[in-house]
C-alpha positions as CSV (number, residue, x, y, z in Angstrom):
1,X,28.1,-77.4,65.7
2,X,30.8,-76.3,63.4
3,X,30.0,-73.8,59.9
4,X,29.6,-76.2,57.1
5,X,29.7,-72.6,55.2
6,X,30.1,-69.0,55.7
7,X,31.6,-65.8,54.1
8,X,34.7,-64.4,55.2
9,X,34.2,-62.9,58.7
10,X,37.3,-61.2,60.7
11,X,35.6,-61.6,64.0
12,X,35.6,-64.8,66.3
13,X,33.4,-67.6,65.5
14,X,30.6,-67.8,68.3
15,X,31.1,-70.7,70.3
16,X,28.1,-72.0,72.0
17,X,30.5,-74.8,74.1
18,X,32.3,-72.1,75.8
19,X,28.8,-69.9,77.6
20,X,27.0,-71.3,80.6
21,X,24.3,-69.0,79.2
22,X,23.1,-71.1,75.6
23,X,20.3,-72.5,75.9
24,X,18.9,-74.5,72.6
25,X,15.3,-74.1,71.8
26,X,12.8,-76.4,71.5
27,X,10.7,-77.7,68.5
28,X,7.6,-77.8,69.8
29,X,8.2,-74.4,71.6
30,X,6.2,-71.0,70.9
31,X,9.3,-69.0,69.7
32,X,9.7,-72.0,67.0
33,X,6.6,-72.6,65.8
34,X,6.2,-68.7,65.2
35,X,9.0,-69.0,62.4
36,X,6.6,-70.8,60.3
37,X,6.7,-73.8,58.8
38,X,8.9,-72.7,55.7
39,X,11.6,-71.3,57.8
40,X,11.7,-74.2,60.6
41,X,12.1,-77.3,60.9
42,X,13.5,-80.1,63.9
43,X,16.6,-81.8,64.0
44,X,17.2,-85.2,65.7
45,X,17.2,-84.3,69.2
46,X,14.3,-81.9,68.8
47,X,16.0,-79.0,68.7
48,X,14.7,-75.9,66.5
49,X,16.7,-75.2,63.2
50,X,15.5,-72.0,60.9
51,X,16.3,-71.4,57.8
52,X,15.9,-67.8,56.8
53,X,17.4,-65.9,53.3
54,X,16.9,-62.0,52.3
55,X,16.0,-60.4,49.1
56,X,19.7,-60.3,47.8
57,X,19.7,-63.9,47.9
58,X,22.0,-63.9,50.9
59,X,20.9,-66.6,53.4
60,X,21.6,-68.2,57.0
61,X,20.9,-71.6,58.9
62,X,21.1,-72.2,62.1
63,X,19.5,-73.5,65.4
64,X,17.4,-71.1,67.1
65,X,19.0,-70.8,71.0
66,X,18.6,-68.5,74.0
67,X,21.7,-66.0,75.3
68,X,22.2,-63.3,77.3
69,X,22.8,-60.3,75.5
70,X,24.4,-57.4,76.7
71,X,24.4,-53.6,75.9
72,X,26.0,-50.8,76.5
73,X,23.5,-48.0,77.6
74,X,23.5,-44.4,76.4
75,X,21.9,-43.2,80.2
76,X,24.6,-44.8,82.6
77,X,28.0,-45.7,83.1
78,X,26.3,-49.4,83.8
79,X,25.2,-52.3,81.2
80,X,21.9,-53.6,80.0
81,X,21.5,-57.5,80.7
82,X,18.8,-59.4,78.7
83,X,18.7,-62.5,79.6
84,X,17.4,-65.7,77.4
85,X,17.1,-63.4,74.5
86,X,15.9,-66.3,71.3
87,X,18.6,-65.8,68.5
88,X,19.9,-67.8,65.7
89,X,22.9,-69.4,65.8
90,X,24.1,-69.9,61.8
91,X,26.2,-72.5,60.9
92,X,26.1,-72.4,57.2
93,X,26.0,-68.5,56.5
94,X,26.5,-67.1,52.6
95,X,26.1,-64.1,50.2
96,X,26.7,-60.3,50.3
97,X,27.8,-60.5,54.5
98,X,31.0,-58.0,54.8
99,X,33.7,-59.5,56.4
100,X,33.9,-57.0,59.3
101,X,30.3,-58.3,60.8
102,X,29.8,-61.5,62.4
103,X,25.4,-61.0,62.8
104,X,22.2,-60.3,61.8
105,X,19.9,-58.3,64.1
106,X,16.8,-59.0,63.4
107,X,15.0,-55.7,63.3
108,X,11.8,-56.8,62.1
109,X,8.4,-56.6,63.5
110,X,8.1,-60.9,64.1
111,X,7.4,-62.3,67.2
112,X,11.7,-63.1,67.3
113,X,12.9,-60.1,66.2
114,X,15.0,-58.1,69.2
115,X,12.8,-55.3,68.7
116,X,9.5,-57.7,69.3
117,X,11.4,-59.3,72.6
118,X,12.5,-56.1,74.5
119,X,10.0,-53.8,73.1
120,X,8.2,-53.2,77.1
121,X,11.8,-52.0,77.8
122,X,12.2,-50.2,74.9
123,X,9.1,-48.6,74.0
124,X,8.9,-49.8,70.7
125,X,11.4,-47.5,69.3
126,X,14.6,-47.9,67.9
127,X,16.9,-45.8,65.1
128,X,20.5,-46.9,63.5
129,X,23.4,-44.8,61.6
130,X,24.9,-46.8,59.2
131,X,28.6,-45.8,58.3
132,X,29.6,-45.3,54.6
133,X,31.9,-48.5,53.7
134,X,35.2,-46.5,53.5
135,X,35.3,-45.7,57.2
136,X,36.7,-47.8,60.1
137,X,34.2,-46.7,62.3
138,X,31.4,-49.0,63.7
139,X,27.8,-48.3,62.8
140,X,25.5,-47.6,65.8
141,X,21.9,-48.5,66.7
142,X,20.1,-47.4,69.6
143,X,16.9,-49.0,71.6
144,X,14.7,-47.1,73.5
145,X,13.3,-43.4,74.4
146,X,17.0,-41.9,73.6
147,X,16.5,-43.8,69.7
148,X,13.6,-41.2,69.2
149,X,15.2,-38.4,66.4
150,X,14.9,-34.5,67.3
151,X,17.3,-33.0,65.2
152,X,16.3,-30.3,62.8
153,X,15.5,-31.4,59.7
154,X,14.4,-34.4,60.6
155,X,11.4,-35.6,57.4
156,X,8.8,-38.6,58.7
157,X,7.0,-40.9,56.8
158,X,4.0,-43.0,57.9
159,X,4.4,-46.6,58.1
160,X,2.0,-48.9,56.5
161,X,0.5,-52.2,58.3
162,X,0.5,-54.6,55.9
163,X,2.7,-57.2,58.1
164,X,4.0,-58.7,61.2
165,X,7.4,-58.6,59.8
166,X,8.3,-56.0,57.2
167,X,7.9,-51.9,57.6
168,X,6.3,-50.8,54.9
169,X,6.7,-47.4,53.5
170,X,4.8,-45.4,50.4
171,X,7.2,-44.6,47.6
172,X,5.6,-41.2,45.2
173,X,9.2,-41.1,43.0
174,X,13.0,-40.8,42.4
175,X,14.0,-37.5,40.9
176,X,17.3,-37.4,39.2
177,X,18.5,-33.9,38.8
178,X,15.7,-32.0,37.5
179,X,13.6,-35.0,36.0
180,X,11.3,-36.5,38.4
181,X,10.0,-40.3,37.6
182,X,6.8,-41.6,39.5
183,X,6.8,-45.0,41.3
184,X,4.3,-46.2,38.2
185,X,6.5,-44.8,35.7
186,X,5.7,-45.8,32.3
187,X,7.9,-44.4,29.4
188,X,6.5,-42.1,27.2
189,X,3.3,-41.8,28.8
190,X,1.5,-39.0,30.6
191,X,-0.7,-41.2,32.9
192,X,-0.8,-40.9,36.0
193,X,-2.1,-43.8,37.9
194,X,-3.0,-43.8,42.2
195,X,-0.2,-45.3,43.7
196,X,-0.9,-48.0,46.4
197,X,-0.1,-47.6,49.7
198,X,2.9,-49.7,51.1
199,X,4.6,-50.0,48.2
200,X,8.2,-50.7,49.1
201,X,9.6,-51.9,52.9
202,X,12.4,-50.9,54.3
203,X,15.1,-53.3,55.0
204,X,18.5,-52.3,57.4
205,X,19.5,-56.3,55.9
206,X,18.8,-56.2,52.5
207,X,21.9,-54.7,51.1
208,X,20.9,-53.8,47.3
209,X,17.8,-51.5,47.0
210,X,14.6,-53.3,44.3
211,X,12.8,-51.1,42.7
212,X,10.2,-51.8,40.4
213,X,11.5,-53.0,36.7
214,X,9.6,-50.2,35.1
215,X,10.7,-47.4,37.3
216,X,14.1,-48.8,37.5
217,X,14.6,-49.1,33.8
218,X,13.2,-45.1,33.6
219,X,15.8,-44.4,36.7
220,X,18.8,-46.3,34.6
221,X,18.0,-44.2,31.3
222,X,17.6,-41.0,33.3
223,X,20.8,-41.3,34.5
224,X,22.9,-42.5,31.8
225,X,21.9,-39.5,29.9
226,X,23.3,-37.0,32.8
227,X,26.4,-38.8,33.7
228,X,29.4,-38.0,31.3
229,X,31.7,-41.2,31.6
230,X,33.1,-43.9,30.0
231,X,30.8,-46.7,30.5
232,X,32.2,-50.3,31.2
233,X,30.4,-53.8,32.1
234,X,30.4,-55.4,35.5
235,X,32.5,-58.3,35.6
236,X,30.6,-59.9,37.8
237,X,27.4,-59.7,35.9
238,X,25.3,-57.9,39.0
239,X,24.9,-54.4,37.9
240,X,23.6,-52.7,34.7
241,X,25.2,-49.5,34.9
242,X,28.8,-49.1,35.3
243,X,31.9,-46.4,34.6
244,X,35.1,-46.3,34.4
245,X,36.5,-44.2,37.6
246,X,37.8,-40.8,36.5
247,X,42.0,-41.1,37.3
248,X,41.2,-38.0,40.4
249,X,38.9,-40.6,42.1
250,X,36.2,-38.3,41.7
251,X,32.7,-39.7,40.0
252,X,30.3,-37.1,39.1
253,X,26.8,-38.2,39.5
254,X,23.6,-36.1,39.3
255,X,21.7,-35.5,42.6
256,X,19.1,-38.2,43.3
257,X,15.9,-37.9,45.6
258,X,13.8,-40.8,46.4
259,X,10.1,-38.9,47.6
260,X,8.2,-40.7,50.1
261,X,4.9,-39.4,51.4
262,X,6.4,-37.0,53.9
263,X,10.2,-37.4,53.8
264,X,12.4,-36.2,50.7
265,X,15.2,-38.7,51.0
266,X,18.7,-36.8,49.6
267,X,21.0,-39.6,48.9
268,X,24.6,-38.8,48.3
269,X,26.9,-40.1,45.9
270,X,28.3,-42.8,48.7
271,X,24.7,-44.3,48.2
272,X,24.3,-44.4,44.7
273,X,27.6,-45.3,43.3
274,X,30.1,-47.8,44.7
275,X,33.5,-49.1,43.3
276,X,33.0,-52.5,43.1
277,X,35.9,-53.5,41.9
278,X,39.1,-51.3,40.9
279,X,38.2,-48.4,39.0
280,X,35.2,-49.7,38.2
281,X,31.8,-48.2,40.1
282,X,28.4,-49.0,40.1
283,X,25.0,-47.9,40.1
284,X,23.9,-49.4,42.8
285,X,19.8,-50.6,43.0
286,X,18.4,-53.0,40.5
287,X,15.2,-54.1,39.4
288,X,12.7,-56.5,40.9
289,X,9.8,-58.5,39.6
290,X,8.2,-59.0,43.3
291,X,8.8,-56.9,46.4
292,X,10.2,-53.2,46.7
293,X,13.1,-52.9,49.0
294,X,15.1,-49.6,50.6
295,X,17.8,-51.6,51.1
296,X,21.0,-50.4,53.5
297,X,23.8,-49.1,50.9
298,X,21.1,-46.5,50.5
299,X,20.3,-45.7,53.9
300,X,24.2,-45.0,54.5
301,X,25.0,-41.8,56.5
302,X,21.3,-41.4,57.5
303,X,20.1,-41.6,61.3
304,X,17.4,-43.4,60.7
305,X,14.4,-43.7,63.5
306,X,11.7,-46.1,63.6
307,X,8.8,-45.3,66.1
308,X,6.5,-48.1,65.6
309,X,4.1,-47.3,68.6
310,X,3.6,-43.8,66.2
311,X,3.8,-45.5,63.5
312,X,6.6,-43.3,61.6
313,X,10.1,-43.4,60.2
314,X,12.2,-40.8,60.4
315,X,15.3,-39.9,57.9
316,X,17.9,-37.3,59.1
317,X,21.2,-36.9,56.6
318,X,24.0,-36.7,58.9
319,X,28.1,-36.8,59.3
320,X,28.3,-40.1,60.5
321,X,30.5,-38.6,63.6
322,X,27.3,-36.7,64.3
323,X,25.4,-39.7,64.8
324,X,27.3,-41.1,68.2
C-alpha cells in the first residue's frame, strides 16, 4: 500500500511487495489486540491497522506486519537474525520526522515494542547515543549485556513503575546558572511541596521536552534574565524564547542542570538552543498541561542506558565519537 502522506524522508520507501519475509498481521491476533482499542482497528481483509501519535503531535498509520530484522552485533564479525519481528508499517506518516530517518523503534515497555520482543536475548537492557543535528554521523543504539554503561561518571536514576509503556523518571529541578527552580515551582513562593514520584517519562521519540507550565514559565524567566541577546519571535509560532544569532555563530547561554533523584543531567548548549531557522535560535522545551516528557533534542550527546530488569537509567555526557 502506497503513503497517502509522509514527511520528507531521503531514504527508500519500504516495500513490503519486494520481501518474501512480510507477513501481515492479523485482527484477531494477540500482538493486535494488545495495541488497544484506540490505537487499532481492522481493515477489510482483516488485517491489523494501528494508529499511534507522540506528544509533539507527530503521528503514524500503518498495518501492523511481521519481518525479519537484522543487526549488526558488537561481539562477532557475524549478524543477528530475528525473525517475524511485529512492526508497523506507516503509510500516512507526518510531523517533526527528520528527513534523514525512515523509522520509529519502538523502545517502549508494551507488549510490541522491540525491547518487549527480544528482551530473553537481550536481557532487558538496552542504551542509545544520540548525535547532535549538525553532524553526519549516525546515532547508535545497542541491545543486550554490551548496552550496560561502565564508564566513569556514569549518574543512575531509578525508574518508576507506573506503566507497561512509558519509563518514568523523578524530576527534583532545573538549575540555570546559579538559580535552582524545583519541579513544583511556584513564583514568589517559599513552599516547598513533596514532589511525586514518576513525574516526567523519558521519551528517545518525543522530540521537544514538556515540562510543567509552572516550572517552565519560572525556567523561561530565569533565563531571559541571564542571556544578553537580542530577542526575536518564532516565525513559526512554536517557541516562546527566541534570539537573534550573534554574527560569530556563537550563542552564549547559561549552564542548565536538570536534577533527577540520583543523576545531575549537564545539558550543553546543542540541547538547549537550536537554530531553527537562519539566524534565528530557539529555546528549546515548552510547557505542557498533561504529561512530562525528557524528550530526545535533550538527550543529545548523552549515552544513555536503560537496565529495566535493575530498574535504572543511566546518563553519561560523551563526544559522540566516544560513544561507538
Amino acid at each position: 500500500m502506497p503513503c497517502t502522506q509522509r514527511y520528507k524522508q531521503n531514504a527508500p520507501l519500504f516495500d513490503p511487495a519486494k520481501t518474501t519475509t512480510y507477513r501481515s498481521v492479523s485482527c484477531t491476533s494477540q500482538k493486535c489486540q494488545s495495541l488497544g482499542a484506540k490505537s487499532s482497528s481492522c481493515d477489510k481483509s482483516n488485517g491489523c491497522l494501528y494508529q499511534v501519535s507522540y506528544g509533539d503531535s507527530s503521528y503514524s498509520n500503518g498495518d501492523l506486519a511481521m519481518e525479519t530484522f537484522t543487526f549488526d552485533s558488537s561481539t562477532s564479525k557475524k549478524s543477528v537474525v530475528f525473525p517475524k519481528v511485529v512492526f508497523g508499517c506507516g503509510h500516512n506518516n507526518d510531523g517533526t520526522f527528520n528527513e534523514m530517518g525512515s523509522l520509529i523503534v519502538g523502545l517502549g515497555g508494551g507488549a510490541v515494542s522491540i525491547v518487549r520482543q527480544l528482551e530473553t536475548t537481550i536481557g532487558e537492557k538496552f542504551s542509545y547515543c544520540l548525535t547532535t543535528l549538525d553532524l553526519e554521523s549516525s546515532s547508535k543504539i545497542r541491545f543486550g549485556p554490551n548496552a550496560i554503561v561502565r564508564r566513569p561518571n556514569v549518574s543512575s536514576t531509578p525508574l518508576v513503575q507506573k506503566s507497561d509503556t512509558f519509563y518514568y523518571l523523578t524530576l527534583e529541578g532545573v538549575s540555570v546558572g546559579n538559580e535552582a527552580l524545583a519541579y513544583n515551582y511556584i513564583p514568589n513562593s517559599n513552599s516547598k511541596a513533596s514532589i511525586e514520584e514518576g513525574n516526567i517519562i523519558i521519551d528517545s521519540e518525543t522530540t521537544l521536552t514538556f515540562l510543567p507550565s509552572s516550572l517552565y514559565e519560572g525556567l523561561e524567566s530565569t533565563l531571559e534574565k541571564s542571556i544578553s541577546g537580542n530577542r526575536v519571535l518564532d516565525s513559526q509560532g512554536l517557541f516562546e524564547l527566541c534570539y537573534e544569532l550573534p554574527s560569530n555563530g556563537e550563542f552564549n547561554a547559561p549552564l542548565i542542570i536538570v536534577y533527577f533523584i540520583g543523576a545531575d543531567v549537564e545539558l550543553t548548549k546543542e540541547n538547549t538552543f537550536i537554530e531553527v531557522e537562519k539566524e534565528v535560535v530557539d529555546f528549546l522545551p515548552t510547557d505542557s498541561q498533561d504529561l512530562a516528557i525528557f524528550g530526545n533534542l535533550h538527550q543529545m550527546n548523552f549515552l544513555i542506558g536503560c537496565d529495566l530488569e535493575n530498574q535504572k537509567v543511566d546518563f553519561l555526557l560523551t563526544d559522540y565519537s566516544k560513544s561507538k
